[in-house]
Every structure is written in C-alpha cells, then in structure tokens.
VMD Tcl script that draws the C-alpha trace (Angstrom):
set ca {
  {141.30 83.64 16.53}
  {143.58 86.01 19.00}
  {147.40 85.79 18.14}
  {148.85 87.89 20.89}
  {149.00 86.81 24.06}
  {147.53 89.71 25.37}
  {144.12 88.88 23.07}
  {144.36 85.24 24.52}
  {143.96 87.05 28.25}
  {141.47 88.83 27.31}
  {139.56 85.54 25.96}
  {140.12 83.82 29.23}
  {138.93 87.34 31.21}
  {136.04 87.24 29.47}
  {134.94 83.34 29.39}
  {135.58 83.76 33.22}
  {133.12 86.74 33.42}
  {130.87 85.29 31.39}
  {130.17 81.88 33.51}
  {129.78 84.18 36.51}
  {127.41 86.31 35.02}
  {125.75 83.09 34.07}
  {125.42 81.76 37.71}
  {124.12 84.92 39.33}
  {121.30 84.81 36.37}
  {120.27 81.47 36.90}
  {120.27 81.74 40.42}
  {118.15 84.75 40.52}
  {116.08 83.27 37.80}
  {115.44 80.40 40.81}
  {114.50 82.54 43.21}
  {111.79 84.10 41.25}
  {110.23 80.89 40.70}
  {110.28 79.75 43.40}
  {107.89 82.56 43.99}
  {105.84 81.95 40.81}
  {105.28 78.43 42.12}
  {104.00 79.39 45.54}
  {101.29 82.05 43.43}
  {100.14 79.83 41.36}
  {99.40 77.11 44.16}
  {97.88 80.19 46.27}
  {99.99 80.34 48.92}
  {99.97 83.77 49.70}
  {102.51 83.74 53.40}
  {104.97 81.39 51.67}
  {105.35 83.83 48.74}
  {106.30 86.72 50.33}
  {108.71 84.74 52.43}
  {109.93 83.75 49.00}
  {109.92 87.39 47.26}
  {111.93 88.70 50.34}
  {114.98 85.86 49.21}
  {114.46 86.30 45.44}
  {114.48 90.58 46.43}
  {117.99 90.25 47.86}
  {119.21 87.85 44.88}
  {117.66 89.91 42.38}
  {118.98 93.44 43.69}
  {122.40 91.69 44.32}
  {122.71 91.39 40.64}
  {121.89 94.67 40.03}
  {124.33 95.83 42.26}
  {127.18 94.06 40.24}
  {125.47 95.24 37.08}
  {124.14 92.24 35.32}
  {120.81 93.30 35.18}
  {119.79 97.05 35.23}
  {118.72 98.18 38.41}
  {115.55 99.71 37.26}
  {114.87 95.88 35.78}
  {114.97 94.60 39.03}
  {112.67 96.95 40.65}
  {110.36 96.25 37.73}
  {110.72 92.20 38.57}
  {110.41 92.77 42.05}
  {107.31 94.94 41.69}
  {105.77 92.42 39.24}
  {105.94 89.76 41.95}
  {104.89 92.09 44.61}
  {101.54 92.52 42.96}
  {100.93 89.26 42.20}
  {101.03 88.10 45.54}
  {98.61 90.90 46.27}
  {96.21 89.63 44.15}
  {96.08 86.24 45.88}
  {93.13 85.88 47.64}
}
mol new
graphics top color blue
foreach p $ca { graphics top sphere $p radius 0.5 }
foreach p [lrange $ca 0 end-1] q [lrange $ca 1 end] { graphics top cylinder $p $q radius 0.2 }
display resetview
C-alpha cells in the first residue's frame, strides 16, 4: 500500500482515469451492438444509420487514446462489410 501522500494521489489519479476509460469502452462497446443487432435481424438502412453513431463513438476513443486508432478503423471496417453483405 502507498505511504506518501504523493503515492496516495497518484492512486486516486489513476482510479479516476480508470472509471473513465471504463465508460467510453462500454459506451462504444453499445454502439457497436447496436449495429450487430440491426445485421443480424437484416436491416440493412437502420445499420448504417447505426455504424455512422457507433463511427463517431468509436473514433472518439481513439482520439483520447483508449483504443488504438488503427483498432478502430479495423472495427469500423468490420461492420462496414457486414452490412454490405446484407442482402
């Protein structure tokens, strides 16, 4: 356990960091989903309305550097060609 009070800030910096980094995850984990949900039932319009959102989340968490960028391009491709292949 941290004895200086310094270490104790830096426990509290990092818990803090931590739960955000958590949020933006989960909430970008959502968004793709949501997308997943509206291939699998077929609805092709619905899930590109859907990739657009979960695009902005997911590149909004690259910006701040919790996922690499070239990750979310990946993700976002992924999704992109699975909506292609609806028929």
């Amino acid at each position: 356990m941290a004895n200086t009070k310094s270490a104790k800030a830096k426990i509290r910096e990092i818990k803090n960091k931590t739960d955000f980094n958590k949020s933006v995850k989960n909430r970008y984990r959502t968004f793709i989903k949501k997308v997943e949900l509206n291939i699998v039932a077929g609805k092709k319009e619905d899930a590109q309305i859907a990739l657009k959102e979960a695009e902005s989340e997911i590149m909004s968490a690259s910006s701040k550097k919790i996922i690499h960028q070239k990750t979310a391009s990946r993700k976002i491709s992924r999704l992109a060609n699975k909506i292609k292949s609806i028929k």
